[in-house]
C-alpha positions, 0 to 999 in steps of 0.5 A, a space after each residue: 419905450 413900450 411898443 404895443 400890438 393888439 388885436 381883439 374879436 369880439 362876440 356875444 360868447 367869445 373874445 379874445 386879445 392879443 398885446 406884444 410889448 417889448 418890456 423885459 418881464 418875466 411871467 408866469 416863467 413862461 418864455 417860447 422861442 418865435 419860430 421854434 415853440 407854438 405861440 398861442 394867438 387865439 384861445 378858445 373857452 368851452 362851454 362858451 355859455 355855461 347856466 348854473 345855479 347858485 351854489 353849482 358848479 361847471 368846469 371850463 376848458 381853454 384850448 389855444 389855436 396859433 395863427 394858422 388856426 392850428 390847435 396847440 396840443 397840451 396848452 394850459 393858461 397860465 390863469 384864470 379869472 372870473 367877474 364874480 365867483 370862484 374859479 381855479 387854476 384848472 377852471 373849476 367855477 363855483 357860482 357864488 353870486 347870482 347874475 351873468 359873469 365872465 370866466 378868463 383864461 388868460 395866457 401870458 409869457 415872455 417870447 423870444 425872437 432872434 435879432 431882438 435883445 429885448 423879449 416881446 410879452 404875450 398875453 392872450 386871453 379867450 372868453 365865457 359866459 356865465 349865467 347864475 340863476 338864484 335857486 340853490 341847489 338842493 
């Protein structure tokens, strides 16, 4: 049985989701320790907006904040991912087709709690824009 929490904000530049389910995955490797490790609850992309032109370049940024608001030193999503274009594990974009796309960084781990057999799976995920315009770069 799969027991699912979600929560989303939505903006014209940013969003993000929250999903707890209760299936034994592991992902990523990753696994935090509820009430030990800092566990991501919103995840912030910077730039927010970002205008290219086709064939350019920009490198997003993922910070990640927990439910206090407080930010996660060190934090690294676990992937990325982008409508249209090319993006890296480190958040380099390559506009590679012209018009307005999204840029992901998305965060999934296993979360341990104490009295649970089963771990909770996170995901989190903050937002970008990307506008492309169509003039190649000279």
């Amino acid at each position: 049985m799969k027991k699912i929490f979600s929560f989303s904000i939505l903006s014209f530049f940013f969003s993000m989701s929250l999903a707890l389910a209760d299936d034994d995955i592991v992902i990523n490797r990753c696994t935090l320790q509820a009430g030990v490790d800092p566990i991501p609850h919103t995840i912030v992309v910077s730039p927010s907006i970002a205008y290219v032109r086709y064939g350019g370049d920009v490198y997003f940024r993922a910070s990640a904040y927990d439910t206090e608001g407080k930010r996660i030193e060190g934090f690294e999503p676990t992937s990325w991912s982008a409508t249209a274009g090319l993006i890296d594990e480190k958040g380099w974009y390559v506009a590679n087709i012209v018009g307005y796309h999204t840029v992901t960084a998305n965060f999934d781990c296993r979360v341990l709690r104490s009295g649970m057999e089963e771990p909770l799976l996170l995901h989190v995920a903050g937002t970008a824009s990307v506008n492309v315009g169509n003039e190649r770069p000279r």
